[in-house]
C-alpha positions as CSV (number, residue, x, y, z in Angstrom):
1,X,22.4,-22.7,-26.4
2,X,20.9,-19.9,-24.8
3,X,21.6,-19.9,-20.7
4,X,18.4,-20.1,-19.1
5,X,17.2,-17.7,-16.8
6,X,17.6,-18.3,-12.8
7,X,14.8,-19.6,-11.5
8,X,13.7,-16.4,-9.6
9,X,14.1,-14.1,-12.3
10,X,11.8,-16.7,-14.1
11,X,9.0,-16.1,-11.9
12,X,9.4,-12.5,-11.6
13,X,8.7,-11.5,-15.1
14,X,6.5,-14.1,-15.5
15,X,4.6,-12.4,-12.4
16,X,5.2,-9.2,-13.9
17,X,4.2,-9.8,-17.2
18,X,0.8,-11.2,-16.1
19,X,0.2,-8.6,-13.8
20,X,1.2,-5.5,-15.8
21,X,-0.9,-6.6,-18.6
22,X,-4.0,-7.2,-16.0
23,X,-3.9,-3.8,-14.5
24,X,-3.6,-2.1,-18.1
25,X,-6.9,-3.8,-19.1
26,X,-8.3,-1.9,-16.2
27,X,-7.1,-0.9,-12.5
28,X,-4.9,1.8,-14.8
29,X,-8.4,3.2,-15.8
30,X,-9.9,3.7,-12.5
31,X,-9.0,7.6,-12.2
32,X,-10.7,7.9,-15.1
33,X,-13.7,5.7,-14.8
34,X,-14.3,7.5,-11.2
35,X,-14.0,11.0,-13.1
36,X,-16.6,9.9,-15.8
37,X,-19.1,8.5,-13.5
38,X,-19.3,12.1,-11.8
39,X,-17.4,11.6,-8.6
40,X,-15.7,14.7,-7.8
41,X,-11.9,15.4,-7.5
42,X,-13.3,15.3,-3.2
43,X,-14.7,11.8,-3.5
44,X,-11.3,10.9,-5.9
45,X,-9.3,12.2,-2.7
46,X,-11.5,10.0,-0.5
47,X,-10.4,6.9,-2.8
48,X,-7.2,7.7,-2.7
49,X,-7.0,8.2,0.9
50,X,-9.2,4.4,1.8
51,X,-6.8,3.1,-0.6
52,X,-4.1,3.6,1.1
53,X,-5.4,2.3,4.6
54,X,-6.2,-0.5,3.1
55,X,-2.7,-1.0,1.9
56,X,-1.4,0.0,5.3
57,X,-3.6,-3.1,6.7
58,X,-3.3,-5.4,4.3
59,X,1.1,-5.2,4.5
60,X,0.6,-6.3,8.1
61,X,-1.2,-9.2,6.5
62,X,1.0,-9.8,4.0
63,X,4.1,-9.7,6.0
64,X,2.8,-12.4,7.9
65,X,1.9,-15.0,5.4
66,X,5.1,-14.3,3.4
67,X,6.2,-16.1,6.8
68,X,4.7,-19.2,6.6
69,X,3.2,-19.6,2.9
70,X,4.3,-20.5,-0.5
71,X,4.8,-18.3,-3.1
72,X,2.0,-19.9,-5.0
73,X,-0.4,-19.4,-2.7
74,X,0.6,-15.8,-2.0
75,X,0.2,-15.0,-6.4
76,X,-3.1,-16.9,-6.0
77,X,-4.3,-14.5,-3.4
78,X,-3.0,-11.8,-5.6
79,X,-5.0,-12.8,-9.0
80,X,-7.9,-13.3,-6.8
81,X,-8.0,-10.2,-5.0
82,X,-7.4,-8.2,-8.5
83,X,-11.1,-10.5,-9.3
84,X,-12.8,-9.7,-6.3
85,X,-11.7,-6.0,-7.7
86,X,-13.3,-6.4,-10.6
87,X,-16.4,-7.7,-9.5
88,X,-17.2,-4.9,-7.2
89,X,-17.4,-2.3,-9.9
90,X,-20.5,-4.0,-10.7
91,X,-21.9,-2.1,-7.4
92,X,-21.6,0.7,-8.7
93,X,-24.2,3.6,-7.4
94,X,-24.9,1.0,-4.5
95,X,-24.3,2.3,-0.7
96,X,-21.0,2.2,0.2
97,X,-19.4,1.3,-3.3
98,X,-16.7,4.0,-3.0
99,X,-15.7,2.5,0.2
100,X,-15.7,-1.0,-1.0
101,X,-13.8,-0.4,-4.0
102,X,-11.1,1.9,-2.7
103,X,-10.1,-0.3,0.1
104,X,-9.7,-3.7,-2.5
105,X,-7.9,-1.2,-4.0
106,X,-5.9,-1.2,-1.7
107,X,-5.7,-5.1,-0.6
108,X,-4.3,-5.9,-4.5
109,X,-2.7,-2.8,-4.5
110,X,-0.5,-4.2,-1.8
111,X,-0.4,-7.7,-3.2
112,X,1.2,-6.7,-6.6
113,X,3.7,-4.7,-5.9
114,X,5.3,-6.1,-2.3
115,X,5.3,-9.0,-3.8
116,X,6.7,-7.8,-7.0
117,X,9.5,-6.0,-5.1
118,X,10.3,-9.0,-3.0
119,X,10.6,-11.1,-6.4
120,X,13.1,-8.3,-7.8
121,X,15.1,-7.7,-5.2
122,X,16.2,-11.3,-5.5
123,X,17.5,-10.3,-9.2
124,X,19.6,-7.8,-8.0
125,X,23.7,-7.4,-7.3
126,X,26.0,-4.5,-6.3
127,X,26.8,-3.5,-9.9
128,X,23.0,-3.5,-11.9
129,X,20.8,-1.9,-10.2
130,X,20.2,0.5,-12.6
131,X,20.2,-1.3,-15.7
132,X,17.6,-3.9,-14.0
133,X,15.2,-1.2,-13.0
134,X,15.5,-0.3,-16.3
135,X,14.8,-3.2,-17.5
136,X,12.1,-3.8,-15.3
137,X,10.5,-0.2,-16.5
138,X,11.0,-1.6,-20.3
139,X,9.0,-4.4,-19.9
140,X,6.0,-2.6,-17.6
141,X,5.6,0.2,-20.2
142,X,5.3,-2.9,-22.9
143,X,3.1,-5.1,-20.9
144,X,1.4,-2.2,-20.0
145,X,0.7,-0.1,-22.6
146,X,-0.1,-3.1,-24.5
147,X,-3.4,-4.1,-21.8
148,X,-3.8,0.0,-22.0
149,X,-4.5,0.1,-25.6
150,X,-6.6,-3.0,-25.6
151,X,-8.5,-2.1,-22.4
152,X,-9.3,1.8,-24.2
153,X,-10.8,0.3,-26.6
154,X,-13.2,-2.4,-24.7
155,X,-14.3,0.1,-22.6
156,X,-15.3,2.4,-25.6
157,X,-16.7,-0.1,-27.7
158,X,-18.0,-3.0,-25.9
159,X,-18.4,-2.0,-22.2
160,X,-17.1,-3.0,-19.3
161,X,-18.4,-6.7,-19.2
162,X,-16.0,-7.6,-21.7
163,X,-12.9,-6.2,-19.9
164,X,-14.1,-8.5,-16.7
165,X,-14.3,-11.7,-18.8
166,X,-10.9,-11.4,-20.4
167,X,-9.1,-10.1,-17.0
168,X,-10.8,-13.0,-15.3
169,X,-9.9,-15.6,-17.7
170,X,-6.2,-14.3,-17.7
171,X,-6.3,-14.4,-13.7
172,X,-7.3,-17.9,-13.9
173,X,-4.6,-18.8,-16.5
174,X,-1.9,-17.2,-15.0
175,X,-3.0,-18.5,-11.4
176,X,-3.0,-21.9,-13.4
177,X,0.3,-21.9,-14.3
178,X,1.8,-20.9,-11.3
179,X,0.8,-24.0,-9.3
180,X,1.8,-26.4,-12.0
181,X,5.0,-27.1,-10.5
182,X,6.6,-30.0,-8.6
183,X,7.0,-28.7,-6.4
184,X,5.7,-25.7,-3.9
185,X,7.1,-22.0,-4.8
186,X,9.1,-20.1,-2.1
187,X,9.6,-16.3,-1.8
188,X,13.5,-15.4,-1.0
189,X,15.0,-16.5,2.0
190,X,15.8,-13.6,3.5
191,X,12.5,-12.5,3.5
192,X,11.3,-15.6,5.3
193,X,13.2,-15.3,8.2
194,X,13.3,-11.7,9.4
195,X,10.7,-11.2,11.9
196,X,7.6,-9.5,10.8
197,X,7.4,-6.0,11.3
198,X,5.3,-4.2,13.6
199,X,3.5,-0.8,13.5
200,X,6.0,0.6,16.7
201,X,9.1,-0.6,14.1
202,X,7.4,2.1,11.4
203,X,7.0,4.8,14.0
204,X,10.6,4.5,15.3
205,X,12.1,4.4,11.9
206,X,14.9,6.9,11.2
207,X,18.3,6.5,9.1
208,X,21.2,8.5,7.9
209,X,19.7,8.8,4.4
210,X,16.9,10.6,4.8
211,X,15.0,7.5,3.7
212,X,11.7,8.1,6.3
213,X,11.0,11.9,5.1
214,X,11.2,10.8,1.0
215,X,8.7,7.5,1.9
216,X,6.6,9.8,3.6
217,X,6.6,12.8,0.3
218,X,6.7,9.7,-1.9
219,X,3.3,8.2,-1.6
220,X,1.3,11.3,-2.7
221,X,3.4,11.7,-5.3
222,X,2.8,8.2,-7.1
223,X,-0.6,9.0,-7.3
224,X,-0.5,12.7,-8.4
225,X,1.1,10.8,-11.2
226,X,-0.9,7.9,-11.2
227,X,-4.3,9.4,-10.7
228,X,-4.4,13.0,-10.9
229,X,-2.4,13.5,-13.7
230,X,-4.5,10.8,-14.9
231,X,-7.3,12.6,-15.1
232,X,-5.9,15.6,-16.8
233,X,-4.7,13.5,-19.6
234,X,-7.9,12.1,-19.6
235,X,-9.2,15.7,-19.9
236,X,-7.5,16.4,-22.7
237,X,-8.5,13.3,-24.4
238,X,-11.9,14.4,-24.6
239,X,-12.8,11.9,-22.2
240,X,-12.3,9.0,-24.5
241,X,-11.0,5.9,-22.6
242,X,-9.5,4.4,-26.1
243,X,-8.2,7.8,-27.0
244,X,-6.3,8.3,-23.9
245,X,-4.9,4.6,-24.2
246,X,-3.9,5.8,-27.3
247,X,-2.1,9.0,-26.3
248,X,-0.4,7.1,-23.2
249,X,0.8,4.2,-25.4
250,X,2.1,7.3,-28.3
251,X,3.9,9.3,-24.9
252,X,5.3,6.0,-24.4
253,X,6.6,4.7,-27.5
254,X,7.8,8.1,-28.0
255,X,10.6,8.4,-25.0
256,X,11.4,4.6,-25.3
257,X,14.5,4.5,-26.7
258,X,16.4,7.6,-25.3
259,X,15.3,6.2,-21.9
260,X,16.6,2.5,-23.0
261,X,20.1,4.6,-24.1
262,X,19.9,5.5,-20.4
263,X,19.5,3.0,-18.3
264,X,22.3,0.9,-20.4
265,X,24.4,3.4,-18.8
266,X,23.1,5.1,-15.3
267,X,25.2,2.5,-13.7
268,X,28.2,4.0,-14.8
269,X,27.3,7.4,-14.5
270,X,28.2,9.8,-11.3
271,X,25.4,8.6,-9.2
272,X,24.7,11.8,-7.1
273,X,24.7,14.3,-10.5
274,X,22.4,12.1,-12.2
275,X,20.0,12.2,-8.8
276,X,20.2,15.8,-8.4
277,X,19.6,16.4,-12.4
278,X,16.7,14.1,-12.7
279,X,14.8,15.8,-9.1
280,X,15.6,19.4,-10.8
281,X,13.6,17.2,-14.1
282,X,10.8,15.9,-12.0
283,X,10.4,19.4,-10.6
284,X,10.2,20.5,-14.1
285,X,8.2,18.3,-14.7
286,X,5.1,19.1,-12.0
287,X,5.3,23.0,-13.6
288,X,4.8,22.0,-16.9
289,X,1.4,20.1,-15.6
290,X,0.1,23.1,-14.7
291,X,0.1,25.1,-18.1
292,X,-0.9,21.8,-19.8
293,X,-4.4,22.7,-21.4
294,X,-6.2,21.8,-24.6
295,X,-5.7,25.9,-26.3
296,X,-2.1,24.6,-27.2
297,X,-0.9,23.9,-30.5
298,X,-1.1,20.2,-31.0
299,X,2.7,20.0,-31.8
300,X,3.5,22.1,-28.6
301,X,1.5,19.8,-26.6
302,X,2.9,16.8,-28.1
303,X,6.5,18.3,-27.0
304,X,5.6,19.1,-23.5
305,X,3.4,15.7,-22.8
306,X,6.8,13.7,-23.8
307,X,9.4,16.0,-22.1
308,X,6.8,15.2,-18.6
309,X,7.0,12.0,-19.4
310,X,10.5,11.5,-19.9
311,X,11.4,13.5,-16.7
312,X,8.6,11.8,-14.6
313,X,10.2,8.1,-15.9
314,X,14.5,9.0,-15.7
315,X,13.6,10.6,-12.1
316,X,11.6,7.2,-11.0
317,X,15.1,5.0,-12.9
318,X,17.4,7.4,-10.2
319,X,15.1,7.6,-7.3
320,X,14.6,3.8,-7.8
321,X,18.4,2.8,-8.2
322,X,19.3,4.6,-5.2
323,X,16.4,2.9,-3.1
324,X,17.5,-0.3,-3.8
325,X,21.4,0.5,-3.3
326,X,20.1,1.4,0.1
327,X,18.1,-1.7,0.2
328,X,21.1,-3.6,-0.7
329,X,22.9,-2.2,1.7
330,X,20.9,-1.8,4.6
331,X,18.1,-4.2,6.3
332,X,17.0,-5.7,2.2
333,X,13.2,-7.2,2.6
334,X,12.8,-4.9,5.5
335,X,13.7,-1.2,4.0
336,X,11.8,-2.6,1.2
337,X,8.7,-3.2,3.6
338,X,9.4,0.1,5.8
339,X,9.0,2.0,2.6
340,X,5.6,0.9,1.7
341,X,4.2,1.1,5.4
342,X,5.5,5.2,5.4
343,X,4.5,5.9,1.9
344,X,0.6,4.6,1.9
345,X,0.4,6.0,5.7
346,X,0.8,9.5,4.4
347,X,-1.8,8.9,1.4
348,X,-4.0,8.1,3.2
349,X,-3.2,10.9,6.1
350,X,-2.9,13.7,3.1
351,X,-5.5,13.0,0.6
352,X,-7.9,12.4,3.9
353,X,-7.2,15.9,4.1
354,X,-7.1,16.6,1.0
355,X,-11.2,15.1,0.7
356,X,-12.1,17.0,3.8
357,X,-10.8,20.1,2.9
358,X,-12.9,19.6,-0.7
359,X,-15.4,18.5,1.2
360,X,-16.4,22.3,2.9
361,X,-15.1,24.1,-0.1
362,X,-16.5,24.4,-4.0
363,X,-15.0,21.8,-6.1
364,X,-12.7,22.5,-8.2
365,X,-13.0,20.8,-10.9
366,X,-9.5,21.0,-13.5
367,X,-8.3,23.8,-11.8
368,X,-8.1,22.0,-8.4
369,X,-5.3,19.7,-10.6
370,X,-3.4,22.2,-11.9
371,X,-2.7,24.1,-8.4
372,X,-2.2,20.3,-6.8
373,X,0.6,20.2,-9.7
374,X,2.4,23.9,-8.6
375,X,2.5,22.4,-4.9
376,X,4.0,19.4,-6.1
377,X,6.6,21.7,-8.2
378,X,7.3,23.6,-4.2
379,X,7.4,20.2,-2.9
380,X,9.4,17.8,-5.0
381,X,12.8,19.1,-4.0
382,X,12.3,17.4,-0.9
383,X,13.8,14.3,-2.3
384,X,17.5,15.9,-2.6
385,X,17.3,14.8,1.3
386,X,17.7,10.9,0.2
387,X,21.3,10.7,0.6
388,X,23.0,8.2,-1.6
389,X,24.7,4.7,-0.2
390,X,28.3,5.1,1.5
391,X,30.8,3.9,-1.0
């Protein structure tokens, strides 16, 4: 008989798996759906910068009920923040939409993925960190890509409407099926007791690893990645939704199995030359986005899009291991917690200024992408200050 999974691991992929597919059917498209409603790479910045206040606000919110609640209640508040979401792109062109939307955003922005990080934390020991980030990547570039490809084509070929129907109806279910239980749903233990943090904690934060300085760079960098590059993908998809679900689900498919090979093994592997190899990749990686246009050959284009991608996912499999072996090894819930409050503070500190600076000057248009790419390239180095865990 097979052994049955532990009860937290249970919920966790179940979570996950819900989740990941929900945001592919949509939230994954909202760089794109802001770029092909004419707001300009200013007003994106502006988003970007609302969503992360909102995050910043919402984890002092958070933190609190993850106190005192269950864990069903906290996923419920989850699915229907991701609803309320959904609903408010019908405002669309109404006065103060932008605002609106960036900052729910941000409220199931936060929801998701503390809670997600909470959940997986609890899966972890000394020896797997590696291999279960991995794991965890497997199944979100599944799960996703999956919602991905299905949500490119609603939006192509029957609208939006019909992407709000079948998120809702999968928010219900899955909401549904977390509260049939016996009995109520905890989070872990040793998130529940620590006292909830407060904004004087953030601002005093400092550590031997170098952990407050790569929270701070990481923020913008998940969504040059998650937005921006977004967009330029987008771009070269001819501004096809289903096209570029198509060419994300292809980039992923395509780097799958040399990145499974990987993460079988990065556990075993010196730990500080796989770091420093996969930041020299990432940096790579942001220079090759900047002479990504559509006047290459197609099979030149296929190479580089996969090589960005692989680089982009092994450094997120390092940079990830070593954050939790800190995690681990540190304060747990509260590094985990301290990260998220440093990394959306400086999003929404640096694309504020980001929007401003747009704001007074000509937009950009592509261009404005592929220079944000070169500073990323200067920048990304940066993260060889995260020292690893003492052995």
């Amino acid at each position: 008989m097979a052994k049955q999974l532990p009860a937290a691991t249970r919920h966790f992929y179940r979570f996950l798996g819900l989740h990941s597919f929900l945001i592919g059917l949509f939230p994954f498209f909202i760089p794109v759906f802001l770029w092909r409603h004419g707001y300009t790479p200013g007003e994106i910045s502006a988003f970007i910068a609302i969503t992360g206040a909102g995050f910043v606000l919402t984890l002092w919110l958070w933190d609190r009920m993850a106190k005192t609640l269950p864990l069903n209640v906290i996923i419920a508040t989850s699915f229907l923040i991701e609803t309320a979401l959904l609903v408010s792109v019908f405002l669309d062109e109404q006065p103060g939409f932008l605002v609106l939307f960036a900052l729910l955003n941000g409220i199931y922005n936060c929801f998701f993925w503390i809670t997600q990080r909470a959940l997986f934390f609890e899966t972890l020991t000394d020896a797997n960190t590696g291999k279960q980030f991995g794991n965890f990547q497997v199944v979100v570039v599944i799960i996703v890509k999956t919602g991905v490809l299905f949500g490119g084509l609603l939006l192509d070929k029957a609208g939006y409407l019909s992407i709000f129907l079948l998120s809702v109806l999968i928010g219900f279910l899955g909401m549904l099926s977390f509260f049939l239980h016996s009995r109520p749903m905890e989070l872990p233990a040793r998130l529940r007791k620590d006292p909830p943090l407060k904004f004087r904690d953030v601002l005093h934060f400092r550590d031997k690893h170098g952990s407050r300085p790569v929270f701070l760079l990481d923020g913008p960098f998940l969504f040059l990645e998650s937005y921006f590059w977004m967009i330029s993908l987008f771009l070269l998809a001819h501004e096809s939704f289903w096209k570029l679900g198509a060419l994300v689900v292809l980039l992923g498919l395509s780097f799958s199995l040399l990145f499974y090979l990987i993460k079988n093994r990065i556990d075993q592997m010196p730990v500080q030359r796989v770091y420093t190899i996969a930041v020299a990749g990432y940096c790579i990686s942001w220079l090759m986005r900047a002479t990504v246009d559509d006047q290459l050959s197609l099979g030149w284009l296929f190479s580089t899009l996969i090589l960005i991608t692989f680089c982009t996912s092994f450094f997120r499999l390092a940079f990830n291991k070593r954050f939790f072996d800190l995690a681990r090894q540190t304060t747990a819930h509260r590094y985990l917690l301290l990260k998220s409050y440093c990394s959306q503070a400086f999003i929404a500190l640096s694309f504020g200024i980001v929007a401003a600076i747009l704001q007074v000057s000509a937009n950009l248009g592509p261009s404005f992408l592929q220079t944000s790419y070169v500073v990323a390239a200067i920048l990304a180095p940066i993260y060889l200050f995260y020292h690893q865990p003492e052995k």
